[in-house]
TIFI-754025 format. One record per atom (N, C-alpha, C): residue in one letter; atom name; x, y, z. Coordinates in steps of 0.02 Angstrom, whole numbers, plus 32768, in hexadecimal, padded with zeros to 4 digits. Example, Ala and Ser with C-alpha at 12.3 -4.5 7.8 and 13.67 -1.06 7.14 Angstrom:
<sites>
A|N|8294|7EE4|8186
A|CA|8267|7F1F|8186
A|C|8294|7F5B|8186
S|N|8282|7F90|8162
S|CA|82AC|7FCB|8165
S|C|8285|8002|818A
</sites>
This chain:
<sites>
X|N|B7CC|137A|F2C9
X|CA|B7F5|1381|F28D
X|C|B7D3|135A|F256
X|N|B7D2|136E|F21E
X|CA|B7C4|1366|F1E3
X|C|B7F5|1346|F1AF
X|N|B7F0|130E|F188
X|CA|B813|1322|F14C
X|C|B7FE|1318|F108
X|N|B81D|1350|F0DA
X|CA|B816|1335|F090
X|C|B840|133E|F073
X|N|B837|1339|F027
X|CA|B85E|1332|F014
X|C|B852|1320|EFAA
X|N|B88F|131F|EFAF
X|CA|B887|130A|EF5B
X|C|B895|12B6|EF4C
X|N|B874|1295|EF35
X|CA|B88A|1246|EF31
X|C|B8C6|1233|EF18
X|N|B8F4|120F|EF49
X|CA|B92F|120B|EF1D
X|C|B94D|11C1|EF0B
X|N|B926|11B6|EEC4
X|CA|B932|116D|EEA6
X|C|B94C|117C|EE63
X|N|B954|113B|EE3E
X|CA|B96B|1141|EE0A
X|C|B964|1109|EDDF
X|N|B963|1110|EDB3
X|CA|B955|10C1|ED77
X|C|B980|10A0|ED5D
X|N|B98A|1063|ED63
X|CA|B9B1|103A|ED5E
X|C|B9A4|0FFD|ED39
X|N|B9EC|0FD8|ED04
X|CA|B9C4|0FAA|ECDE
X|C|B9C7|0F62|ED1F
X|N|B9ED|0F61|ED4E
X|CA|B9F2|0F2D|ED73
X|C|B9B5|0F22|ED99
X|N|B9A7|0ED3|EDA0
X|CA|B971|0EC6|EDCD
X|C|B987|0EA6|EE0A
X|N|B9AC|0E84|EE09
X|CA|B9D3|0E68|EE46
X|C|BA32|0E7F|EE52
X|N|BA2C|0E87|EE8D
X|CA|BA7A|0E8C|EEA5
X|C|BAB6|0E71|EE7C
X|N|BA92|0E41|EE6F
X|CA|BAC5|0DFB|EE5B
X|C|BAD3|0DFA|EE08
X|N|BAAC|0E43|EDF1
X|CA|BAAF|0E4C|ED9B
X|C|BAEF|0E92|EDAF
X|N|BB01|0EAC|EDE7
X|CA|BB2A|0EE9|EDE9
X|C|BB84|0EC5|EDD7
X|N|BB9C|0ED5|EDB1
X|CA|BBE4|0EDA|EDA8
X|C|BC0A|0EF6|EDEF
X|N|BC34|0EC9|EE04
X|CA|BC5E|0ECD|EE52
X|C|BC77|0F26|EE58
X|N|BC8E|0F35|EE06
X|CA|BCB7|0F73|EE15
X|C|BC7E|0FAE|EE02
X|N|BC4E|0FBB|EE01
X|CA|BC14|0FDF|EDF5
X|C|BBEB|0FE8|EE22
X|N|BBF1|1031|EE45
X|CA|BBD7|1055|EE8A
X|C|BB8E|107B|EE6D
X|N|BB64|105C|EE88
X|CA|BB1C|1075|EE89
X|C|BB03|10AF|EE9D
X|N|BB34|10CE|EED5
X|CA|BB1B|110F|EEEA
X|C|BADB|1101|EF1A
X|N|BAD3|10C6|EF2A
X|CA|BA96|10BB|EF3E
X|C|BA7F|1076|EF51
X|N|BA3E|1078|EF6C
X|CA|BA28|101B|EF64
X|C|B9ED|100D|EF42
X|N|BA02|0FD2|EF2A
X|CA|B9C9|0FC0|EEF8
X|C|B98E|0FA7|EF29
X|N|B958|0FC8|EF20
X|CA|B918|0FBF|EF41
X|C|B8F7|0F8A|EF2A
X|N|B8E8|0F89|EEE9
X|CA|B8AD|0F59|EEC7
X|C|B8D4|0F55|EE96
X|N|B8AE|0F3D|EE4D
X|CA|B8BD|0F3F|EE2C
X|C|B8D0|0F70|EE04
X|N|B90D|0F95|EDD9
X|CA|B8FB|0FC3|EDB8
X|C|B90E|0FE8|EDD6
X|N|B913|1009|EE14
X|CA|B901|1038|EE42
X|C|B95B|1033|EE79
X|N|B969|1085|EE71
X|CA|B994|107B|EEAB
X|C|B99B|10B2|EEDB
X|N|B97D|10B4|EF17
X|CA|B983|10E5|EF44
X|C|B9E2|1102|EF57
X|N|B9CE|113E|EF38
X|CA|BA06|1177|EF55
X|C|BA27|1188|EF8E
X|N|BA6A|116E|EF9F
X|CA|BA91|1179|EFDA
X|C|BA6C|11D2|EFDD
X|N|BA4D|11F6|F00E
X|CA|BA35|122D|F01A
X|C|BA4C|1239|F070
X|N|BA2D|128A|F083
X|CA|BA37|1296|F0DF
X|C|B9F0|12B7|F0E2
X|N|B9F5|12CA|F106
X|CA|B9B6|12EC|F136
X|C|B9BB|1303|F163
X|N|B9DA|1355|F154
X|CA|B9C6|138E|F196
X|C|B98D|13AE|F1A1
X|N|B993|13BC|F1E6
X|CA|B950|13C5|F200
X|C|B986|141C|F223
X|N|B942|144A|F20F
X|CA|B970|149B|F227
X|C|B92F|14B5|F257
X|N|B936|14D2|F27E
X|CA|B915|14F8|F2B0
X|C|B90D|1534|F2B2
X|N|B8DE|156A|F2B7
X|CA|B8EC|15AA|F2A5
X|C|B8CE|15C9|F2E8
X|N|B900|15F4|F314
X|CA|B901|1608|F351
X|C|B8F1|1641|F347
X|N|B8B1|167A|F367
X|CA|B8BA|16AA|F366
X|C|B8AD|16BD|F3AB
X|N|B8EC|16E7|F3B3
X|CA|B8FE|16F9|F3FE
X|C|B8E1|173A|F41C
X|N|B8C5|173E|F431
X|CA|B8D2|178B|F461
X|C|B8E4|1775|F4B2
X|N|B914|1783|F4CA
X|CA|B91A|1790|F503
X|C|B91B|17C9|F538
X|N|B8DB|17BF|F547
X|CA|B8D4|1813|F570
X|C|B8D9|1841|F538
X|N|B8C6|183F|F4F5
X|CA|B8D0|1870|F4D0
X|C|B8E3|1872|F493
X|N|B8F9|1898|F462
X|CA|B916|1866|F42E
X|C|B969|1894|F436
X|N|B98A|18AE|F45D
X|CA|B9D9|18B1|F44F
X|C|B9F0|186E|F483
X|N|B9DE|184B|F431
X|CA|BA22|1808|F469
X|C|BA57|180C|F430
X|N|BA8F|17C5|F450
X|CA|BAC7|17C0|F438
X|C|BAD5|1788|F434
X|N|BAFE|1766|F3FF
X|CA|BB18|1722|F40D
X|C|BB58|170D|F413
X|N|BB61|16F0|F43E
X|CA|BBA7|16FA|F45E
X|C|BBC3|16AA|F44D
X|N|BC05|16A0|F44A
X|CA|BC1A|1655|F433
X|C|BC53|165E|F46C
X|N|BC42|160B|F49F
X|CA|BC6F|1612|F4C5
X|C|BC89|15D6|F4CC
X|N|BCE2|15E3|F4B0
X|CA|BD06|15BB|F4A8
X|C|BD2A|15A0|F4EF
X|N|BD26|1554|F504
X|CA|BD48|1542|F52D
X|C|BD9B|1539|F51C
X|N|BDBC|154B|F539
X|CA|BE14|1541|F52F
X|C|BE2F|1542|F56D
X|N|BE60|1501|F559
X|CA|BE9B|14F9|F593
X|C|BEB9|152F|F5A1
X|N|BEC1|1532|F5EF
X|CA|BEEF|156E|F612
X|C|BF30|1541|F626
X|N|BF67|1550|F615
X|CA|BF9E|1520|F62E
X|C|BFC1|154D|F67C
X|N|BFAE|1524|F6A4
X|CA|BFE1|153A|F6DB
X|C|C020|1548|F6EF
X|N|C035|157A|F709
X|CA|C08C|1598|F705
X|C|C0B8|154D|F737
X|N|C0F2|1548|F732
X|CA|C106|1526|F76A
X|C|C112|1532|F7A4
X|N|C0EB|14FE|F7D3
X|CA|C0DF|1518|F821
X|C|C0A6|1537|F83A
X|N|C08C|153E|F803
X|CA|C056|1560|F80F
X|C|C01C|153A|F81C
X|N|C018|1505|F81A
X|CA|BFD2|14C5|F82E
X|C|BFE9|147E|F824
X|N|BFDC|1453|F84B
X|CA|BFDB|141A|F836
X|C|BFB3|1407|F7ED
X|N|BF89|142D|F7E9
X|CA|BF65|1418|F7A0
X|C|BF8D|1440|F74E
X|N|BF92|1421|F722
X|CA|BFA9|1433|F6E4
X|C|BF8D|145D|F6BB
X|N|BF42|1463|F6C7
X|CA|BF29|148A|F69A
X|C|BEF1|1495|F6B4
X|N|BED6|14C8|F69A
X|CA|BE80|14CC|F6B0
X|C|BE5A|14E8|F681
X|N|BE08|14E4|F663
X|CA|BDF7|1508|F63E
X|C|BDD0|1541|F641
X|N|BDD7|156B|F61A
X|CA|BDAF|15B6|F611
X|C|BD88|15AB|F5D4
X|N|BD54|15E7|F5F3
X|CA|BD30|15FD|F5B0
X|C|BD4A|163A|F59F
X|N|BD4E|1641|F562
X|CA|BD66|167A|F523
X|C|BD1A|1696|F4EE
X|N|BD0C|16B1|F517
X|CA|BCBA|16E1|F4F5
X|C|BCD5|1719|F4D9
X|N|BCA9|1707|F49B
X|CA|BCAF|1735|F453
X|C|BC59|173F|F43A
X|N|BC58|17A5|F43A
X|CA|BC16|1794|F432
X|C|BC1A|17A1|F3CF
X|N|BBEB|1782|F3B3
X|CA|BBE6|1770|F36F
X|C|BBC7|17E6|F35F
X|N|BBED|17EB|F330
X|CA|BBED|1839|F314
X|C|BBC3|1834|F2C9
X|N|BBE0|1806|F2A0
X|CA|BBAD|17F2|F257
X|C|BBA7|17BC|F270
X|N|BB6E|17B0|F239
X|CA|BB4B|176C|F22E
X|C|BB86|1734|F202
X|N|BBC0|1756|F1F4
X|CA|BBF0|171F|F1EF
X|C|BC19|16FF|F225
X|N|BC1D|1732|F256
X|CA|BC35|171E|F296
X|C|BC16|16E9|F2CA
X|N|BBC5|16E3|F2AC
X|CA|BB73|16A9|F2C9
X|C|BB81|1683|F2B5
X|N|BBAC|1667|F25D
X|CA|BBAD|1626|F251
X|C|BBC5|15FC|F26C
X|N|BBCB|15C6|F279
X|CA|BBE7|1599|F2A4
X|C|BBE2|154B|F26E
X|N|BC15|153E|F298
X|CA|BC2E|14F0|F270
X|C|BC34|14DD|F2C2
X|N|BC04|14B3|F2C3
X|CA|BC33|1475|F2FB
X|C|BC63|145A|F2F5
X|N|BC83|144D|F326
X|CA|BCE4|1437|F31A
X|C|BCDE|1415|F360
X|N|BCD3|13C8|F362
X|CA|BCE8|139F|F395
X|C|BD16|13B5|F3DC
X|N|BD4F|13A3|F3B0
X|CA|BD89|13CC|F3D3
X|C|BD9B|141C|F3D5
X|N|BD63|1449|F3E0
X|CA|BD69|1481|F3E8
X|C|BD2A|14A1|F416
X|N|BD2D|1488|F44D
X|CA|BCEE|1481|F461
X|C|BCE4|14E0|F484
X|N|BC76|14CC|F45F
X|CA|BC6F|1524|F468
X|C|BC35|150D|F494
X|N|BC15|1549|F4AF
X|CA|BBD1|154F|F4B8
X|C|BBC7|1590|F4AD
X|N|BB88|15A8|F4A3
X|CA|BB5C|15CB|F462
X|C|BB38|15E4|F4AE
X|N|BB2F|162A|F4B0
X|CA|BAF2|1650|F4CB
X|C|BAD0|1695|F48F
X|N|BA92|1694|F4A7
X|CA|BA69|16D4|F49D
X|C|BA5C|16F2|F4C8
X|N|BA75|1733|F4CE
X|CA|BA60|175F|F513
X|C|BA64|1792|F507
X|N|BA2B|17B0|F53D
X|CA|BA29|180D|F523
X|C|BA53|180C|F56E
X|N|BA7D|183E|F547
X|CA|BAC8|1857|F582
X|C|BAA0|189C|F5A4
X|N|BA71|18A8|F59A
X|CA|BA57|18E3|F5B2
X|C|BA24|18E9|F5E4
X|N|BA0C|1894|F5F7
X|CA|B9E3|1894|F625
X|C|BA0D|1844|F659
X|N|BA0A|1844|F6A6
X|CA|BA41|1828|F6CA
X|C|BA09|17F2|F6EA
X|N|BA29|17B1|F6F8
X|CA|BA15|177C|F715
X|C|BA37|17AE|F787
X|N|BA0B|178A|F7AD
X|CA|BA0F|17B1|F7E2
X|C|BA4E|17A5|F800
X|N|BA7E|177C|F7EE
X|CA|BACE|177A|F7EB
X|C|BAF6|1790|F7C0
X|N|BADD|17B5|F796
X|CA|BAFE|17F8|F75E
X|C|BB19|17C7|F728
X|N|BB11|1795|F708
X|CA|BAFA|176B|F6CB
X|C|BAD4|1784|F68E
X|N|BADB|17A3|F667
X|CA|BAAE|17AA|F629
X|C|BA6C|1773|F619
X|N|BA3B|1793|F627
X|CA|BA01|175B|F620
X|C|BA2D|1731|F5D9
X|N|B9F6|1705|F5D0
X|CA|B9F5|16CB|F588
X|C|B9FC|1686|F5AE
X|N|BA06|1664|F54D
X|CA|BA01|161E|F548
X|C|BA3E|1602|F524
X|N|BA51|15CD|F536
X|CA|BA75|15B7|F51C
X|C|BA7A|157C|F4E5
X|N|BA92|1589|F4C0
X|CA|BA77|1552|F47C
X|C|BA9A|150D|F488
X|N|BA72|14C3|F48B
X|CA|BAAE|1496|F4A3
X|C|BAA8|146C|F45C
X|N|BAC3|1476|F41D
X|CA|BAC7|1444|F3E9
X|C|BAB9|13F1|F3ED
X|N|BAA8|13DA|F3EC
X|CA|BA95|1386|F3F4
X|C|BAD3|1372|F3AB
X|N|BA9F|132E|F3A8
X|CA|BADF|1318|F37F
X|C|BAD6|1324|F33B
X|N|BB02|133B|F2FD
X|CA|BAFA|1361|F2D3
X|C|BB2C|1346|F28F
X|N|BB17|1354|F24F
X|CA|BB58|1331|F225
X|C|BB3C|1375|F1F2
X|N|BB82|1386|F1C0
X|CA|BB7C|13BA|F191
X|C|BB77|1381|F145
X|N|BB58|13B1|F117
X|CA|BB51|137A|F0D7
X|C|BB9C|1375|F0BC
X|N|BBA7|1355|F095
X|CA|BBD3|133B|F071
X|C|BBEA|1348|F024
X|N|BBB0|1375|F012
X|CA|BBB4|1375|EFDF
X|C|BBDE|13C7|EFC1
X|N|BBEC|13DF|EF83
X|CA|BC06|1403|EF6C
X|C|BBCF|1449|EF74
X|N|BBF8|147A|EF87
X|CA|BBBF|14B9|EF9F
X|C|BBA5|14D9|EF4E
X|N|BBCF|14C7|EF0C
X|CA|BBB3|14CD|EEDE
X|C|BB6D|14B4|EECC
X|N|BB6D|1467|EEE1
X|CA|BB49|1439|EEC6
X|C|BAE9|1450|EEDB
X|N|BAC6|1454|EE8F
X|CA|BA87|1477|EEA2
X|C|BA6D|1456|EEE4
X|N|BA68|141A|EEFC
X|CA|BA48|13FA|EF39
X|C|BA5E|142C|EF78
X|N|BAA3|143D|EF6D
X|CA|BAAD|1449|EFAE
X|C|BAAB|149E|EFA6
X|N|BAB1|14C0|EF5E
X|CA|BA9A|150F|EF70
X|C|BA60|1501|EF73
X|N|BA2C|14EC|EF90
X|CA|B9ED|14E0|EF9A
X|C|B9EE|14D3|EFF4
X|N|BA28|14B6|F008
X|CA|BA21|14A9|F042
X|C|BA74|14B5|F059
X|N|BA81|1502|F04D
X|CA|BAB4|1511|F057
X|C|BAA3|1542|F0AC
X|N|BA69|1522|F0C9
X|CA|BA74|1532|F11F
X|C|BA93|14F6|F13C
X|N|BAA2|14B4|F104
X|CA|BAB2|148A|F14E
X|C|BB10|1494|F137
X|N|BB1B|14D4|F12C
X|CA|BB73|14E9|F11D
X|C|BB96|14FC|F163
X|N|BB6F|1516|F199
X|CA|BB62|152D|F1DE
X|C|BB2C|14FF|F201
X|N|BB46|14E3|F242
X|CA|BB10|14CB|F266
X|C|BAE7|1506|F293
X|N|BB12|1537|F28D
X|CA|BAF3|1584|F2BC
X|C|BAE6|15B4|F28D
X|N|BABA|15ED|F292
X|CA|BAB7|15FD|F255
X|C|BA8C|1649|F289
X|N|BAAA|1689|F288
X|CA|BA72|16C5|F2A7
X|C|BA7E|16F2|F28D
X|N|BA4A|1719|F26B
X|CA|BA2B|1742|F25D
X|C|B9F3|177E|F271
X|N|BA07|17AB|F26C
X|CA|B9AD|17E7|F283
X|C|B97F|17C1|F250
X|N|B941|17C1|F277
X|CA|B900|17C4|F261
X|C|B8EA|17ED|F222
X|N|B8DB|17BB|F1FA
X|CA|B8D0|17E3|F1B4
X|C|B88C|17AB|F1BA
X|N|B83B|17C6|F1A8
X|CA|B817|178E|F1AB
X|C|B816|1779|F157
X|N|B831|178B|F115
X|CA|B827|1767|F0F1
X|C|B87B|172D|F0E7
X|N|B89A|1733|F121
X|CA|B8D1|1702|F123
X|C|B8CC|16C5|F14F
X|N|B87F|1697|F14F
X|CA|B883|1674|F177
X|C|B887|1620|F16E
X|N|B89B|15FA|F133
X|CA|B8B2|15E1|F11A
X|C|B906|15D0|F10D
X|N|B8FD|15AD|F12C
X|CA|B94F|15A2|F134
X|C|B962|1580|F0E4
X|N|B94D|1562|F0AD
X|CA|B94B|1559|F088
X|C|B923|1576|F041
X|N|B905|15A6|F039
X|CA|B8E5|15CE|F029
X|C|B89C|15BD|F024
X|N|B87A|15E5|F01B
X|CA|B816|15D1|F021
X|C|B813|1599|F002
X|N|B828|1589|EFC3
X|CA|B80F|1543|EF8D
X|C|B84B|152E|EF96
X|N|B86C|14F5|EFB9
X|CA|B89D|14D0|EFB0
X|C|B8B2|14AB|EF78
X|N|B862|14A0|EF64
X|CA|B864|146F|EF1E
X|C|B891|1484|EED5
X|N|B883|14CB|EEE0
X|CA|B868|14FC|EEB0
X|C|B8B8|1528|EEB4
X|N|B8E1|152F|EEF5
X|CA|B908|155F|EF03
X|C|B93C|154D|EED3
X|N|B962|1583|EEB6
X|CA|B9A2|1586|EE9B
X|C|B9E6|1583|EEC2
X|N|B9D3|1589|EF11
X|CA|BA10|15A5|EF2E
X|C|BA06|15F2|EF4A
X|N|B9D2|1606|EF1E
X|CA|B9E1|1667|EF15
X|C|B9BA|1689|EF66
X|N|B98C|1661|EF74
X|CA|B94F|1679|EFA9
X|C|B963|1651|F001
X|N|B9BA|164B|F015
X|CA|B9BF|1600|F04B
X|C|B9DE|163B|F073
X|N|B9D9|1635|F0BC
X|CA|BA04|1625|F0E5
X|C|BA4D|1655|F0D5
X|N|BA6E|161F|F0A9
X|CA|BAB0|1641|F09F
X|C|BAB6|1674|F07B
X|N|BA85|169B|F042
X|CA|BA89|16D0|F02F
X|C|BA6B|1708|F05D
X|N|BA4B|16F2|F091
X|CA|BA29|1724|F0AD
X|C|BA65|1744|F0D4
X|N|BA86|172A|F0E4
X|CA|BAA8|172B|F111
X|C|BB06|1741|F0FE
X|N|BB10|1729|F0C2
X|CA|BB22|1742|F092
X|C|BB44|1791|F07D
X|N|BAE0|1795|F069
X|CA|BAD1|17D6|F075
X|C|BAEF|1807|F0A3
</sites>
């Protein structure tokens, strides 16, 4: 992994801490003199291109949920299931992680069988992950309006491979991720 980026400081008449007024928020910390580095984040996006056995796969979102038990029917109260939903648009691929809504994520071509009748694939296991904070207006983040979804699938388009568009520097918002997809 790589990163860059745009520098995010700012100029300031204060040289020491101790010149800042108690009720006056910096947005930041004063580095040196003059100088104050920008509360900022840093996502890092991955771009998967799948074929499994082929290219008709599918992505399926599979929600774990409590089964509540009838009475008499078990000593145990509940048990859980999976609830698989396969994704139809690419609005149905977005995904928000939700703590308390716990999923797991496959890619699989339903058309070719693991030798216990399983749909080949992989399963996506998210690590640990945070969404930005900022306003989906705000130019920073239509620039980096893929980290709006931590999941994000699409067909293969090869000039859509930029999850942020080719020049990040340079992007308006117009060339990301979320318009492609959008689209």
């Amino acid at each position: 992994v790589g990163l860059s980026g745009i520098l995010m400081v700012k100029g300031t008449t204060y040289e020491n801490m101790n010149q800042v007024p108690d009720q006056e928020y910096l947005y930041g910390t004063l580095l040196s003199e003059n100088i104050i580095g920008v509360i900022h984040d840093h996502f890092i996006t991955y771009y998967l291109d799948m074929d499994i056995d082929g290219s008709d796969n599918s992505f399926v979102k599979v929600n774990i949920k409590k089964h509540q038990t009838s009475p008499g029917e078990s000593p145990r109260k509940s048990y859980l299931k999976a609830v698989r939903k396969v994704a139809k648009t690419e609005k149905d691929a977005q995904i928000k992680l939700q703590l308390y809504d716990p999923s797991e994520f496959h890619v699989v071509n339903p058309l070719k069988k693991t030798r216990v009748g399983n749909p080949v694939g992989y399963k996506l296991v998210p690590g640990a992950t945070a969404a930005s904070l900022l306003d989906h207006d705000d130019p920073p983040q239509k620039r980096a309006a893929f980290t709006n979804n931590q999941i994000w699938v699409t067909p293969y388009n090869k000039s859509e491979q930029w999850a942020g568009g080719l020049l990040v520097y340079q992007s308006q918002g117009d060339d990301t991720l979320q318009v492609w997809s959008d689209r």
